[in-house]
C-alpha positions as CSV (number, residue, x, y, z in Angstrom):
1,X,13.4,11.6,0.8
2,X,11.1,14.5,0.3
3,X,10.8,16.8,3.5
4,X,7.7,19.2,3.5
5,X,6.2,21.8,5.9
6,X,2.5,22.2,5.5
7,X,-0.2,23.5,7.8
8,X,-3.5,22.3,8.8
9,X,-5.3,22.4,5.4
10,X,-3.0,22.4,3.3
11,X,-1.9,19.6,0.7
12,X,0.4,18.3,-1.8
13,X,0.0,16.7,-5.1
14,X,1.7,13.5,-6.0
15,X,1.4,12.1,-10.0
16,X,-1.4,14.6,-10.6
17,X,-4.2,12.2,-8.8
18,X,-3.1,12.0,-5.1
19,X,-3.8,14.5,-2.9
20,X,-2.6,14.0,0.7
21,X,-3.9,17.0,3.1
22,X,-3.3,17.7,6.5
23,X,-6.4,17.5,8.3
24,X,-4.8,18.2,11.9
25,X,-1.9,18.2,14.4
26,X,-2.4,17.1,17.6
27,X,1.4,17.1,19.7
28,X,3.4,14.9,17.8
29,X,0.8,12.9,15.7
30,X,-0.7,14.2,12.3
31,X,-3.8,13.2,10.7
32,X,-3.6,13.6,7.2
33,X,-6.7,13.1,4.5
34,X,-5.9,11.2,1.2
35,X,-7.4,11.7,-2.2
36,X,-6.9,9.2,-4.6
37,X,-8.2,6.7,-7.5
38,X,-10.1,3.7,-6.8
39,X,-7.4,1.9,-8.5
40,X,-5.0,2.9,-6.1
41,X,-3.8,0.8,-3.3
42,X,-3.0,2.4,-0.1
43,X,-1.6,0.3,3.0
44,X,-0.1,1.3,6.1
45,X,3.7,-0.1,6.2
46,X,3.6,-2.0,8.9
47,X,0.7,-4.2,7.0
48,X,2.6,-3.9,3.6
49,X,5.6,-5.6,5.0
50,X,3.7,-8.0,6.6
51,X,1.9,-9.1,3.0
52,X,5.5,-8.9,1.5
53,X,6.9,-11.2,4.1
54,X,3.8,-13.6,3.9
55,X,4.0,-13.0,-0.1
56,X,8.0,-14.4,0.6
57,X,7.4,-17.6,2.4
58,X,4.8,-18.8,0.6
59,X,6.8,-18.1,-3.2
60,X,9.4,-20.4,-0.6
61,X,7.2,-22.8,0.3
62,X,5.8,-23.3,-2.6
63,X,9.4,-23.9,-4.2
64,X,10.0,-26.6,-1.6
65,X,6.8,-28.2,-2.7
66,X,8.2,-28.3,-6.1
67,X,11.1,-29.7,-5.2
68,X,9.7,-32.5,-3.8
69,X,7.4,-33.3,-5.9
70,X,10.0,-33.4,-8.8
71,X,11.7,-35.5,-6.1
72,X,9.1,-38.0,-5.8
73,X,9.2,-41.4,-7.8
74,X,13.0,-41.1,-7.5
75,X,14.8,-43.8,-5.1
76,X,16.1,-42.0,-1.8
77,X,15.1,-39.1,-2.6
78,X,11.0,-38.8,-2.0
79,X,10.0,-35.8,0.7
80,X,8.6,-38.1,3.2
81,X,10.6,-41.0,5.1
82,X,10.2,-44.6,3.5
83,X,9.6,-43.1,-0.2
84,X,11.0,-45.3,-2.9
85,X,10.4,-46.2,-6.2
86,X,7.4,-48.9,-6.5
87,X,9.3,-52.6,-6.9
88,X,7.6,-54.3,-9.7
């Protein structure tokens, strides 16, 4: 990790297109002004983790569905209780 001391109005550069600058310090919180491309996404980590997680247990869920629908048509082994294959 990259540790910097900067003053009120001053910035750094990241990949030539981000600016962060620090706008003001007030005790122990910082308010700091980003510059950046359009393209860019910026997310607070607390909310980025949460999308990660979400992003998780659906890719998990979605493999369970999967599962059983592969499983389905097969004796014994359908997702819900009862499932067999048709009798003729």
């Amino acid at each position: 990790m990259l540790y910097l001391t900067r003053k009120i109005g001053e910035s750094v550069i990241i990949n030539d297109n981000i600016e962060v600058t620090v706008i003001d310090i007030r005790g122990k919180s910082i308010k700091l002004g980003f510059t950046f491309p359009t393209d860019a996404t910026v997310l607070r980590r607390e909310i980025f983790e949460r999308i990660q997680a979400e992003n998780r247990a659906a890719a998990a869920g979605g493999e369970t569905l999967a599962q059983a629908m592969k499983n389905r048509g097969q004796p014994g082994r359908g997702p819900f209780k009862g499932d067999s294959k048709p009798s003729d």
